[in-house]
N, C-alpha and C positions, 0 to 999 in steps of 0.2 A: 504494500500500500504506500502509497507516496500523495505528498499536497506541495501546491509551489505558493509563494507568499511574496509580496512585495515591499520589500521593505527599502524606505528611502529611495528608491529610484530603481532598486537592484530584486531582480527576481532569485529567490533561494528555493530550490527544492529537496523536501525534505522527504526520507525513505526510511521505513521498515521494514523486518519479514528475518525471516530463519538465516540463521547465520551461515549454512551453509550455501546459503544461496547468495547471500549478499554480500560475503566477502569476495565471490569471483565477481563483484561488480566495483569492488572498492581497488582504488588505485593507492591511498592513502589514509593517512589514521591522525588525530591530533595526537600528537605527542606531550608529556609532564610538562612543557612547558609553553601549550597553548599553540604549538605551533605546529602545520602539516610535513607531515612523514612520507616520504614513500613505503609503501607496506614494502617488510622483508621476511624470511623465514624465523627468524627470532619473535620479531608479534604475532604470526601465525602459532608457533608453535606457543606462544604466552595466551593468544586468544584461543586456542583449541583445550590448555591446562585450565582454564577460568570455566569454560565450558561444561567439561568436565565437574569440577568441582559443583556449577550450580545443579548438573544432571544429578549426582548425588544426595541433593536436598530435595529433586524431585521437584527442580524448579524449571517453567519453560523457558528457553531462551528466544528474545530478540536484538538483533543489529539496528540500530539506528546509523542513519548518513545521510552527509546532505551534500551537493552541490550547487557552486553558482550557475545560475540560468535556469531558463523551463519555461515551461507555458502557462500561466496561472489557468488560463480558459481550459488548458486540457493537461494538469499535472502528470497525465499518466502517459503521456507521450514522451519514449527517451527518457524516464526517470530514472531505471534502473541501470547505469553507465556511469564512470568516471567519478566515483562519488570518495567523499574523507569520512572515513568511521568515526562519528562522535561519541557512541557509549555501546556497551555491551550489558543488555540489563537481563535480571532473572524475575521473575514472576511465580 
């Protein structure tokens, strides 16, 4: 699921859904200090250990990510592409 939003002049669209899905769509990740990442095998393998772990409590997992641009009229066009991993949450 994905919605795009406008904020100050700039369209942002924002995504979720199953991490195994949404990581082969992510090209990068914020990084501890706020700043975009190129994903590598080390936060892969930190995001699959995290995974894990919430699987354990029997929590579901979602990827949050968001990229700049999109279509506010039709978020769901080309949302799922090129996007930076904001959060890794359990439910």
């Amino acid at each position: 699921m994905s919605t795009t939003a406008q904020v100050e002049g700039e369209n942002y669209t924002f995504a979720k859904g199953a991490p195994d899905f949404m990581i082969k769509q992510c090209t990068h990740y914020i990084n501890k200090d706020g700043q975009p990442t190129p994903i590598n095998n080390s936060f892969i393998e930190k995001l699959h250990s995290q995974i894990d772990k919430f699987a354990e409590l029997t929590l579901r997992t979602l990827l949050i990510g968001y990229k700049l641009g999109g279509d506010v009229e039709d978020p769901q066009e080309k949302a799922f592409s090129n996007l930076t991993v904001l959060a890794l949450v359990g439910i």
